[in-house]
N, C-alpha and C positions, 0 to 999 in steps of 0.2 A: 439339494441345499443341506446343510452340516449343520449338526445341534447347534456350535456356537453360533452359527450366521442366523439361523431363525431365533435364537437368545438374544443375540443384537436387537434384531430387528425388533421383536418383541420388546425391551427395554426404550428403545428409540422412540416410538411408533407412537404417532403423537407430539412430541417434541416440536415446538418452534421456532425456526432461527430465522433472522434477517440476514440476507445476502444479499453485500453490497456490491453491484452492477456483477451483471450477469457473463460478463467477458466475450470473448470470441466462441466461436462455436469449435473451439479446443478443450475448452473445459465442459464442454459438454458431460464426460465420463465422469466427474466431480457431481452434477449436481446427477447422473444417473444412479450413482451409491447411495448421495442423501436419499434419495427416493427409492432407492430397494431398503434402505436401514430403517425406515418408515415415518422420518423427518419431515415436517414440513416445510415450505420454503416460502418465505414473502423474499421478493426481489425487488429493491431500491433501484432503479433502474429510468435511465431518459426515456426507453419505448419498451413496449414488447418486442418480443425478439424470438428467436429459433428455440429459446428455453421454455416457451408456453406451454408442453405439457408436463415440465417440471415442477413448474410454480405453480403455486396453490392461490397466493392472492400477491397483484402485484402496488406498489408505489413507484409513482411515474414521478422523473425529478432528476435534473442535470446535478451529476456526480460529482464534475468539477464546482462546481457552486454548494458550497460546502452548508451555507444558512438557508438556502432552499432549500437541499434535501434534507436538510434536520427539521424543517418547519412542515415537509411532507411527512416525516415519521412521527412528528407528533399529532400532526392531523387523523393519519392511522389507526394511529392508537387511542386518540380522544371518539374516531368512529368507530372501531371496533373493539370497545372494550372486556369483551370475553375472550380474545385475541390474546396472549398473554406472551409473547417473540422471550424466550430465555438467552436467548445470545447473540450475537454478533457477528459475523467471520464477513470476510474477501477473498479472492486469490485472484486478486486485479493490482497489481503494485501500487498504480497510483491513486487508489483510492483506501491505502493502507490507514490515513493518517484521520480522513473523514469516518471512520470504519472504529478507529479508536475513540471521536469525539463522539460519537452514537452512543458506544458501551460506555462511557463516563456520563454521558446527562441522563440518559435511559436508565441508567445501572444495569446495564447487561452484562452475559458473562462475555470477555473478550479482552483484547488487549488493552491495558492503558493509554493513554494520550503519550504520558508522561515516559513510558516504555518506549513506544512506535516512532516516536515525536525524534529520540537518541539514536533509533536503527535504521530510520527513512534515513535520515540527514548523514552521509557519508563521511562528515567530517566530524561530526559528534562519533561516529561510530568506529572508528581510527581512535580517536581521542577513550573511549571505553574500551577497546582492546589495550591499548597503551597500560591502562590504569590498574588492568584484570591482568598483565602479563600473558594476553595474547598478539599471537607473532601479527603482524601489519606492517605491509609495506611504511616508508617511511613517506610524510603528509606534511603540507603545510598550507592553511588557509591563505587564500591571495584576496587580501583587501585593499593593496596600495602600489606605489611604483619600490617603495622599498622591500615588500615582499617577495616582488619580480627578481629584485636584488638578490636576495637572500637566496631564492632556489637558484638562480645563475650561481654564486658560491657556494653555496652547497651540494647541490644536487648533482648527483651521475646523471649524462643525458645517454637515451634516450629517457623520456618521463612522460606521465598519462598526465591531460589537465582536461578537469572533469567538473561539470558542476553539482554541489554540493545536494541537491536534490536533481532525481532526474529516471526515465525509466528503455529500456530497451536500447542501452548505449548512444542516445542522443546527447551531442555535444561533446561528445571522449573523443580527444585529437590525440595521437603523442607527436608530443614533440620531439624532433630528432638532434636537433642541437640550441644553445644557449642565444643563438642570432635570432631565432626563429621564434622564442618564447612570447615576445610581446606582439607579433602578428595574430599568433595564434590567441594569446590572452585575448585582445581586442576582437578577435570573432566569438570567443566563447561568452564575454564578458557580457553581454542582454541578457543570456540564461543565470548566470551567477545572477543578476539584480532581480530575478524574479523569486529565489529563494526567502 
């Protein structure tokens, strides 16, 4: 091990962070670093899982149910109050957005709401490349039968339609031509309503 790695570790070692849902056993090698860095880990998590000898202490709490597990993290913290979690992280997609309302009612270090909230939502995130003068495909929110309209005169086919929140390409169809748009809109369009 190399000066700087035991310098890490030494600086780390000790530190608290909450990680939100412990993922697949792919990230396994993520939370093995925290743990040689000398990190500790509470894991916001619906069970224990193949992470056990990672985590240091766990809160058990469905991820998707965004006011439950906040109401388990503050139960945590109101039970262990020498506990002191400095931060925040995920590297679960969908749980990027619950992961930002933690570090704003908590005050931990982490991403904003206000941040995440702009970079989850794909169409907000187009719309801030736009603004920044970075390059992005060209987009257009589909709220109506005129908007249908709009990408039929506008838009080159083939084209992605995609819902505006979403994770591991579920519900990304392309469309191959302008006959085909409002089939395809009409299968994708339950997930649009869920955003």
């Amino acid at each position: 091990m190399t000066k700087q790695v035991l310098s890490k570790s030494k600086k780390n070692a000790g530190r608290i962070i909450l990680l939100v849902n412990t993922g697949s056993v792919m990230k396994k090698f993520i939370l093995q670093k925290l743990s040689r860095m000398g990190v500790k880990i509470i894991a916001l998590n619906k069970e224990k899982n193949w992470a056990e000898s990672y985590v240091d202490k766990w809160i058990l709490a469905d991820t998707t149910k965004h006011a439950e597990a906040t109401r388990a993290v503050q139960s945590f913290i109101e039970d262990h109050p020498k506990c002191k979690i400095e931060g925040v992280i995920t590297f679960w997609e969908d749980d990027v957005l619950l992961t930002s309302k933690i570090a704003d009612k908590f005050g931990f270090i982490g991403i904003p709401y206000a941040v995440s909230s702009h970079i989850r939502n794909k169409f907000f995130f187009r719309n801030f490349c736009e603004k920044n003068g970075i390059m992005s495909p060209k987009y257009k929110a589909i709220e109506s039968e005129q908007d249908l309209d709009y990408v039929r005169d506008n838009f080159i086919f083939p084209i992605v339609i995609k819902p505006a929140y979403g994770s591991s390409s579920a519900f990304v169809v392309k469309v191959e031509g302008a006959e085909e748009l409002q089939e395809i809109y009409e299968y994708v369009k339950p997930e649009f309503l869920k955003c």
